[in-house]
N, C-alpha and C positions, 0 to 999 in steps of 0.2 A: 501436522499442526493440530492443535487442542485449542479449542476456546469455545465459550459459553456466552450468551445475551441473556441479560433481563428481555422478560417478555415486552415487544416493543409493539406499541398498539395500532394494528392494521397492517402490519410488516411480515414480509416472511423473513424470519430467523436465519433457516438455513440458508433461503438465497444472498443474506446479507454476509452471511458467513463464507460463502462459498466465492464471494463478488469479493473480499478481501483477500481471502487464500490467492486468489488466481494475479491478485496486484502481486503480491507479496512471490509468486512464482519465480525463479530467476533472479530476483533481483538482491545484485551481488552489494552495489552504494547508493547509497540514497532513501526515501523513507516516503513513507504510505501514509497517507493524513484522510481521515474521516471527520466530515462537516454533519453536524448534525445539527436540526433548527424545528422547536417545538416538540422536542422528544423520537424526533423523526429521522432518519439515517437520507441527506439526501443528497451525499455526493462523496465519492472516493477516490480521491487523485494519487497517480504514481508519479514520484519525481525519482528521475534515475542520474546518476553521474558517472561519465567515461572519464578515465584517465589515458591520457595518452603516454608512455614511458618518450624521453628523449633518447635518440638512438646513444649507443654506448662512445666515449671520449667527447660527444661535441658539448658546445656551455652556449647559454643563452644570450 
């Protein structure tokens, strides 16, 4: 994975960088959402989603 920040003031770059790679690790559905308040990176949440298949011939 590739990606860059404007320089963010009093933040480490790479640890921000690094802290979203590792959400972003595995995950197959769902999506990774950064909160960011006064220019500042201060929360990074994973939401993930399972599917479960229905076993094959039954109906709901």
């Amino acid at each position: 994975m590739s990606a860059s920040l404007r320089s963010i003031e009093g933040q480490d770059e790479a640890g921000i960088l690094r802290e979203v790679q590792s959400a972003l690790l595995g995950l197959r559905f769902g999506s990774v959402e950064i909160t960011v308040h006064n220019g500042q990176v201060v929360q990074i949440e994973r939401k993930e989603k399972f599917r479960l298949q229905q076993p094959a011939g039954k109906q709901a």
